[in-house]
C-alpha positions as a printed Julia matrix, in Angstrom:
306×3 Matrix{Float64}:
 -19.43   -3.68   5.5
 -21.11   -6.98   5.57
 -23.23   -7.44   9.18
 -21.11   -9.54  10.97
 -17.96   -6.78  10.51
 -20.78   -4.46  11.3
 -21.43   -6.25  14.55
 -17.57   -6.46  15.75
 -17.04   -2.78  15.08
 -20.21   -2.68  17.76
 -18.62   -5.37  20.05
 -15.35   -2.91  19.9
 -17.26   -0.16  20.96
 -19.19   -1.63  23.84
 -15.45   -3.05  25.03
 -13.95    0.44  24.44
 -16.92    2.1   26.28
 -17.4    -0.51  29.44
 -13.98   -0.07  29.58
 -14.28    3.45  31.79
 -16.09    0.94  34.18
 -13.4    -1.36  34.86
 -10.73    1.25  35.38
 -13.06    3.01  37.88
 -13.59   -0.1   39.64
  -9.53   -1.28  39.38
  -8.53    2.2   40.84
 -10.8     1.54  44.09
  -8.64   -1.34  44.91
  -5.19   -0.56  43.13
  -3.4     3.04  43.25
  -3.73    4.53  39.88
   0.08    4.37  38.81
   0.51    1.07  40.34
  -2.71   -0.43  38.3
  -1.43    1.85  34.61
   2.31    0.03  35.29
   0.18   -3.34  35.68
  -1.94   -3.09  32.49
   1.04   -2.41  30.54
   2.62   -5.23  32.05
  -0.35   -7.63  31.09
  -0.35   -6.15  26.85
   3.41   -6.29  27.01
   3.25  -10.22  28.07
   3.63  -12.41  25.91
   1.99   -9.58  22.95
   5.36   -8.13  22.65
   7.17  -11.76  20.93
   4.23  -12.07  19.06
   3.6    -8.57  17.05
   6.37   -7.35  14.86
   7.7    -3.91  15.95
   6.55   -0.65  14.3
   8.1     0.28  11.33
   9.63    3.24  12.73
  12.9     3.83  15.14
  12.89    2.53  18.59
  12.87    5.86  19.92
  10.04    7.28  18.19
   7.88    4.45  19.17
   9.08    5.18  22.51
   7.79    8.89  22.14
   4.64    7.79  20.93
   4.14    6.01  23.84
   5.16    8.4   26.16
   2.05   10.36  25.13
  -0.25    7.73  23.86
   0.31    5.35  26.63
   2.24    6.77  29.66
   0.46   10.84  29.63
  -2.84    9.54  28.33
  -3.54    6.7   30.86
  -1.66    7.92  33.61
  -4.08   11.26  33.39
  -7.26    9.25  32.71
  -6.57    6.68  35.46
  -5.74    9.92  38.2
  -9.03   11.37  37.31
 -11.32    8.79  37.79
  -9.42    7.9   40.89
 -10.28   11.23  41.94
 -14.02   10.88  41.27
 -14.04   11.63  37.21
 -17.53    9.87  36.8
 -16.26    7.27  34.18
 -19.75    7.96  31.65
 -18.16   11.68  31.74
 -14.26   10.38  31.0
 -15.57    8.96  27.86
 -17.39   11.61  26.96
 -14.71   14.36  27.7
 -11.85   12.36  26.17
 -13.65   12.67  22.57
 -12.28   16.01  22.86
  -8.83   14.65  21.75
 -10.19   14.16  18.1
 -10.7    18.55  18.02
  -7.24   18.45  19.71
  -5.69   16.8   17.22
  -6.76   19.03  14.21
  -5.46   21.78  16.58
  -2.21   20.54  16.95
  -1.26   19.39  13.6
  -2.28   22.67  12.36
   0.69   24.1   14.57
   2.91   20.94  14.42
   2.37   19.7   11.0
   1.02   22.89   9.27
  -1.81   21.1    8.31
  -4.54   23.71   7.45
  -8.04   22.56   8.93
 -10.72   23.11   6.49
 -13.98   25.77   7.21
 -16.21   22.23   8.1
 -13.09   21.23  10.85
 -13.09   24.83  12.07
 -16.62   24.85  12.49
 -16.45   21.5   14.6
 -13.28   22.81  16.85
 -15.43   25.29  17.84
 -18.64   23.45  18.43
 -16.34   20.82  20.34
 -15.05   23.79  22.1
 -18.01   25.74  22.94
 -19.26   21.4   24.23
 -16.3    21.35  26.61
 -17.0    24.91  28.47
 -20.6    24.04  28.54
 -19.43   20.46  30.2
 -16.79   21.52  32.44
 -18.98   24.96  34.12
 -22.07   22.9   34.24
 -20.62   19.88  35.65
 -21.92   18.32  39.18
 -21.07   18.96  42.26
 -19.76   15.51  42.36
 -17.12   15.58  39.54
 -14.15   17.53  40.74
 -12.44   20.3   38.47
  -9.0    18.75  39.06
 -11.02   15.54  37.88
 -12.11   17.33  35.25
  -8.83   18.98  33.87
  -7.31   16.05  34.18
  -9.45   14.28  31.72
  -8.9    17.06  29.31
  -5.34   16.73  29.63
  -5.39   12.59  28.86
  -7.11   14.48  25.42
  -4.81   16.14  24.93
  -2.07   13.49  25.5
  -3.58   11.29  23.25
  -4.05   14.54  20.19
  -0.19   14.82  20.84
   0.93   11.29  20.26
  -2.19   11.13  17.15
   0.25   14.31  15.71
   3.64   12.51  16.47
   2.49    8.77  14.97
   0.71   11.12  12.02
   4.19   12.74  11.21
   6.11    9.12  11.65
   3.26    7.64   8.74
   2.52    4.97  10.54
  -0.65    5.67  11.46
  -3.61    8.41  11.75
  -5.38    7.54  14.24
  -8.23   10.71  13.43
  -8.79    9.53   9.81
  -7.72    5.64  10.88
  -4.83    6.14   7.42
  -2.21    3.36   8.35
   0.78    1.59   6.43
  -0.35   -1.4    7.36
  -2.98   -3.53   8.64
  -0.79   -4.17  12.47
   0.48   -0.78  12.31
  -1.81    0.24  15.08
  -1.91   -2.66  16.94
   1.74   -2.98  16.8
   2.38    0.6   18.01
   0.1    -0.09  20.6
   1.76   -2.84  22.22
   5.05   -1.75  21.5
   5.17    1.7   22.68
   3.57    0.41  26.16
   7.32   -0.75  27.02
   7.82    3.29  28.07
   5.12    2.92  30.43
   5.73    0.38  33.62
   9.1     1.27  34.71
   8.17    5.16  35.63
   4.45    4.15  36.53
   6.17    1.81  39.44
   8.65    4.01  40.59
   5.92    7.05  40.65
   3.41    4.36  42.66
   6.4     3.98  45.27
   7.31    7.4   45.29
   3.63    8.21  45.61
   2.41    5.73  47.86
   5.26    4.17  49.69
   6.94    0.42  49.11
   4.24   -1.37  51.42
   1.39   -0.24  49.87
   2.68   -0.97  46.4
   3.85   -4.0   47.54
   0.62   -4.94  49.68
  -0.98   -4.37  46.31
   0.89   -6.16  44.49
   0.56   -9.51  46.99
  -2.51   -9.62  47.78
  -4.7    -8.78  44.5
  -9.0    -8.44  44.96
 -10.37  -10.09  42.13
 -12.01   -7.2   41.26
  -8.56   -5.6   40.61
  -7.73   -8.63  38.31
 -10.23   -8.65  36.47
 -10.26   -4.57  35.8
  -6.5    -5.47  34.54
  -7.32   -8.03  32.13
 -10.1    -6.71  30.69
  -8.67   -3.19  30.56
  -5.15   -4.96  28.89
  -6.52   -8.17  27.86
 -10.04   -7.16  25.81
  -9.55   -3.58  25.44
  -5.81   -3.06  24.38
  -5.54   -6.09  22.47
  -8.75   -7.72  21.48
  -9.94   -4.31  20.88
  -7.44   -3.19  18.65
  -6.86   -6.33  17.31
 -10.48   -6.41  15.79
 -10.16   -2.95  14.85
  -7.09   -2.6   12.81
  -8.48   -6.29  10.86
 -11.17   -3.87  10.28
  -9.19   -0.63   9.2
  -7.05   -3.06   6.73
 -10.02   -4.43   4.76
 -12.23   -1.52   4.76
 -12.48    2.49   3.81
 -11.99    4.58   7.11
 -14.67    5.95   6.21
 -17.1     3.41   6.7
 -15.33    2.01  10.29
 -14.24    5.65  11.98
 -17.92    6.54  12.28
 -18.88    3.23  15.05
 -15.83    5.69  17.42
 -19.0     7.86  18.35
 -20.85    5.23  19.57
 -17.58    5.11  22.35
 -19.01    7.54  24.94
 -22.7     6.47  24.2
 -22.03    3.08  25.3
 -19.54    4.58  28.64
 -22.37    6.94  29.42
 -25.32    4.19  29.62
 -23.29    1.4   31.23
 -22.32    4.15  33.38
 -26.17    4.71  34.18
 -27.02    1.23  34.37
 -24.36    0.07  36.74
 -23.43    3.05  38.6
 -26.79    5.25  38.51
 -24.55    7.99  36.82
 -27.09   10.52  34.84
 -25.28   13.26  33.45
 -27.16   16.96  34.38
 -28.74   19.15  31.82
 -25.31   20.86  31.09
 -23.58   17.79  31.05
 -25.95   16.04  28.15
 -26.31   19.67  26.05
 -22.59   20.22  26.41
 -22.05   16.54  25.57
 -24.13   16.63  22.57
 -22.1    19.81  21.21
 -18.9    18.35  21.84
 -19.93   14.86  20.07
 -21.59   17.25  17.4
 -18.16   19.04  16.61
 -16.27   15.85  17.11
 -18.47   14.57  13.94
 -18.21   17.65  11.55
 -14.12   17.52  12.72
 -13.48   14.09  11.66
 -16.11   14.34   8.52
 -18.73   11.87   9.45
 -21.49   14.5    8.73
 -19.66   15.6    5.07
 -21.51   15.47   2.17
 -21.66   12.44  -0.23
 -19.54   12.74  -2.61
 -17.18   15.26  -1.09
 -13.4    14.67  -0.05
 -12.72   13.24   3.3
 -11.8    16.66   5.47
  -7.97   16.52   6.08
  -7.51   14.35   2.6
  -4.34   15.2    0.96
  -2.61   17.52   3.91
C-alpha cells in the first residue's frame, strides 16, 4: 500500500482504539443501554438514506445485527460501566477473532488448520492468564462480560460469513460497502430494545433526565463513538478492503488494543499488571497465528478455500 493508505489504516486504528475511551467516559454520564440506543440512533441518521442496503434479506441483516450490534455493544458498554478498564476491553475483545474460528468450525464445518489450532490455544491459554491475573480493580462480572461482547461479535462474524457478504476475520467481502452497509443497516435492531431495557432498567425519569439535559461530555462520546468510529471508521476501512489484498490491511487490526491500552495509560493512568501484559501478549500472539499474519511467505492464507 502506498503511505498515505498506510497512514489511514493507522488513523483507523487510533479511532478504533481511543474509541474504548469515549465509551468509558459516555457511560459515566449516560446509562449504558440508554447511550448504545443513542449511538445507533446517531449511525442510523441520515447514514441509513444514504448507503444502499446489504445484499442479503431484511431479516438476516437484522440477525446480524442482533449479535454484531445489539449483544456486542450492549455487553461491551455494561462492562466498562461496571469498571472494565477500557485499555483491557480492547485487549480482551481480540479474543473474538479465536472465537470465530471456533464457531465456524461447529457452525460452518469449517476445519481450522494445525497454525489456527495452535493460535486458539495460545489465545486461550492469553485469556485465563488475563482474566486470573487481573486487578483487583477490574471486576469478574466486568470481565465476563467483555468476553461475552467476543463472543457476540465471533457469532455475527459466523452468521455474515455464511450470508457471503462479508468475513470480517479474513476482511473477504462482495463488495467494497458490504461492510459498511451491514454496519449501518443492521444497527436498526438495536435502539428500540436498548430504550425500552434503559426504562425498564433505570426508570422513565432518569432516561428521560438523560435524554434532556445532555453533558457535553456525553455528546461528544456519542458522536465520536457513532460519528468517527462507526462510520468514518468503517468508511475508510472498507475503501481500503476494496482496493487492496486483506492481507496487506487485516494486519494494522493488531495495532487496535495497542493504541486502547496506551491512550488508556496516558489519559487514565491505566497500566496493565504483569499478568495482564504476559496474558495480553499470548492472546495477541494467538490472535496473529489465528488470522495468519505470522504465515509464511508464500503459503495460503489460513482458512483460504473453506
Amino acid at each position: 500500500m502506498p503511505l498515505r493508505h498506510s497512514l489511514l489504516a493507522v488513523l483507523v486504528m487510533v479511532i478504533w482504539g481511543t474509541n474504548f475511551l469515549a465509551i468509558d467516559l459516555g457511560v459515566d454520564d449516560v446509562p449504558p443501554a440508554l447511550f448504545v440506543a443513542v449511538r445507533f440512533v446517531v449511525v442510523l441518521v441520515p447514514a441509513i438514506f444514504l448507503v444502499p442496503r446489504p445484499a442479503a434479506a431484511m431479516k438476516d441483516v437484522l440477525v446480524v445485527g442482533l449479535f454484531l450490534s445489539l449483544g456486542q455493544f450492549a455487553l461491551m458498554y455494561t462492562a466498562i460501566w461496571l469498571d472494565m478498564p477500557p485499555g483491557l476491553a480492547s485487549l480482551v475483545l481480540q479474543a473474538q477473532v479465536v472465537l470465530t474460528v471456533l464457531f465456524a468450525s461447529v457452525a460452518l464445518r469449517e476445519r481450522p488448520t494445525t497454525p489456527q489450532l495452535v493460535g486458539v490455544v495460545l489465545g486461550a491459554v492469553g485469556l485465563v492468564v488475563v482474566g486470573l491475573g487481573r486487578s483487583a480493580a477490574t471486576p469478574a462480572v466486568a470481565f465476563l462480560l467483555t468476553l461475552a461482547a467476543a463472543a457476540s461479535w465471533a457469532t455475527g462474524n459466523v452468521i455474515v460469513r455464511r450470508l457471503g457478504s462479508v468475513d470480517q476475520t479474513t476482511g473477504a467481502r462482495q463488495g467494497p460497502l458490504a461492510g459498511l452497509s451491514m454496519t449501518v443497516w443492521s444497527g436498526l435492531v438495536v435502539p428500540v430494545p436498548m430504550l425500552a431495557l434503559a426504562v425498564l432498567l433505570d426508570g422513565p425519569a432518569a432516561v428521560g433526565h438523560a435524554l434532556t439535559h445532555p453533558t457535553w461530555t456525553a455528546v461528544l462520546s456519542t458522536l465520536y463513538t457513532a460519528w468517527l468510529a462507526s462510520l468514518v471508521g468503517y468508511g475508510v476501512w472498507n475503501t481500503l478492503l476494496a482496493r487492496y489484498r486483506a492481507s496487506a490491511v487485516a494486519p494494522f487490526t493488531m495495532l487496535v488494543p495497542v493504541v486502547g491500552m496506551t491512550a488508556a495509560w496516558i489519559a487514565f493512568g491505566e497500566v496493565p499488571n504483569a499478568a495482564e501484559a504476559g496474558g495480553g501478549l499470548l492472546l495477541l500472539l494467538g490472535v496473529a497465528i489465528t488470522s495468519g499474519l505470522l504465515r509464511r511467505p508464500g503459503s495460503p492464507r489460513y482458512g483460504s478455500g473453506t
